[in-house]
C-alpha positions as CSV (number, residue, x, y, z in Angstrom):
1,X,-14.4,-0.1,-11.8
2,X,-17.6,1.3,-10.7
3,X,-17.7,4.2,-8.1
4,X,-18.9,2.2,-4.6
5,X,-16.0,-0.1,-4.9
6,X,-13.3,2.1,-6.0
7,X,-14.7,4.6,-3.0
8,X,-14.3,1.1,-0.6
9,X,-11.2,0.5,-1.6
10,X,-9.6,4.4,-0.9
11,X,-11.4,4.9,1.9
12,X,-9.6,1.3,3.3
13,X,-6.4,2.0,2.6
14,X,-6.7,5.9,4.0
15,X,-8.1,4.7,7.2
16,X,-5.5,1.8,7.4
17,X,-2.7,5.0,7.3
18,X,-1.8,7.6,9.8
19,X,-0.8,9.8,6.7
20,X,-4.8,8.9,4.2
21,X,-6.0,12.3,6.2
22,X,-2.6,14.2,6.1
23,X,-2.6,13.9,2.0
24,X,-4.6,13.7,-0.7
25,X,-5.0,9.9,-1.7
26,X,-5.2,9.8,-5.8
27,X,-4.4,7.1,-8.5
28,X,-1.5,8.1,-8.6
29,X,-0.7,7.9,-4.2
30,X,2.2,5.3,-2.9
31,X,1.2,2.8,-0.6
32,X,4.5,3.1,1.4
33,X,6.4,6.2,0.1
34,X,3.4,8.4,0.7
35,X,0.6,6.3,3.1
36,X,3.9,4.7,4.8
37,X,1.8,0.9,4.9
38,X,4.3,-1.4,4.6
39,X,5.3,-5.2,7.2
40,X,1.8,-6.3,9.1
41,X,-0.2,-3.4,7.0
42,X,0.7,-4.1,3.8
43,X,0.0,-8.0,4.7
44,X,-3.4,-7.1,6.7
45,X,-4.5,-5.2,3.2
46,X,-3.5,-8.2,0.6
47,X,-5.6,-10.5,2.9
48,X,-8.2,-7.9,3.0
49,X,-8.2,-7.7,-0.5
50,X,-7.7,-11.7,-1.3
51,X,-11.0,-11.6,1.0
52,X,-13.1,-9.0,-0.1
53,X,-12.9,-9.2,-3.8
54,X,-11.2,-12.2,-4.8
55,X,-8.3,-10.9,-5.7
56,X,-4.6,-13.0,-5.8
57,X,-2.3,-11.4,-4.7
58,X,1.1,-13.4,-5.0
59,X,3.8,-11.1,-4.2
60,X,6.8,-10.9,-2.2
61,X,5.6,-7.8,0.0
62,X,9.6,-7.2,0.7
63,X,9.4,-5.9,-2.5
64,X,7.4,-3.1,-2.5
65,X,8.0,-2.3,1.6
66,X,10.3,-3.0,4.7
67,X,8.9,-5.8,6.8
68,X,8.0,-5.1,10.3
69,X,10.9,-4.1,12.6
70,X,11.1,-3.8,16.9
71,X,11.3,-0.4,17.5
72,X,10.3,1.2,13.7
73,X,9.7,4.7,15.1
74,X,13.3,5.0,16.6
75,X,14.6,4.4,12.9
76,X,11.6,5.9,10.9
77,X,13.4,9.7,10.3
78,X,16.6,8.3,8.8
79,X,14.9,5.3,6.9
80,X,12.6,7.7,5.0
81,X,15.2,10.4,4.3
82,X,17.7,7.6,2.9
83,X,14.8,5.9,1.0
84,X,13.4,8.8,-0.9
85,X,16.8,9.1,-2.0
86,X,17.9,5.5,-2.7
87,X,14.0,4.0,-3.7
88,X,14.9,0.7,-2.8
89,X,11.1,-0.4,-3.2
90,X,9.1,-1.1,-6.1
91,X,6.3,0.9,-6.7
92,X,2.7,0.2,-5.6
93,X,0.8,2.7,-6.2
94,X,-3.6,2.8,-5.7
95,X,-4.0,2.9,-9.2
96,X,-2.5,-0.4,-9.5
97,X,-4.8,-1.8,-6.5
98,X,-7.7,-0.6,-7.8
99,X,-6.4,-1.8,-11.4
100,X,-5.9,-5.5,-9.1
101,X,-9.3,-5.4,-7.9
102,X,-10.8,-5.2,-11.4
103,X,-8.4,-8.0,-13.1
104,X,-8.8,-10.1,-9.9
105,X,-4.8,-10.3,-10.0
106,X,-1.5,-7.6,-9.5
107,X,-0.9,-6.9,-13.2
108,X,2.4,-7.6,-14.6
């Protein structure tokens, strides 16, 4: 992946967070366990993706994040302390993005 896109790409997803300038975003970064996108976000950056590079996307996004809920923040302590314990998510970590963007598709 050359530099400009793979700089694109991090710099999207860290401004799409309130957590990209509260950590370090690496390869190896989760996009909900650590940057916390997950319902509307994590659909707003597959489209954004599908758009910007080409890239297809065809995932169940309840698999790798909770969907949107009324009142998230009332809920957001206890989820996050039961879910780093419990890991109910698949993994979706920048690397693979960025591994996405170059194959034009979510490896398997």
């Amino acid at each position: 992946m050359d530099v400009e896109r793979r700089r694109r790409v991090i710099a999207h997803i860290k401004a799409m967070s309130a957590y990209g300038s509260k950590i370090p975003v690496t390869g190896d970064t989760e996009i909900y366990y650590d940057l916390h996108l997950y319902g509307d976000d994590l659909y707003e950056l597959v489209v954004w993706l599908e758009t910007e590079f080409g890239v297809q996307l065809k995932i169940n996004l309840r698999d790798y994040g909770p969907g949107e809920r009324v009142f998230p923040f009332l809920f957001r302590k206890s989820r996050e302390r039961r879910e780093r314990e419990q890991r109910p998510y698949k993994s979706l970590k920048i690397s693979d993005v960025l591994a996405a963007v170059d194959a034009g598709h979510l490896p398997v």
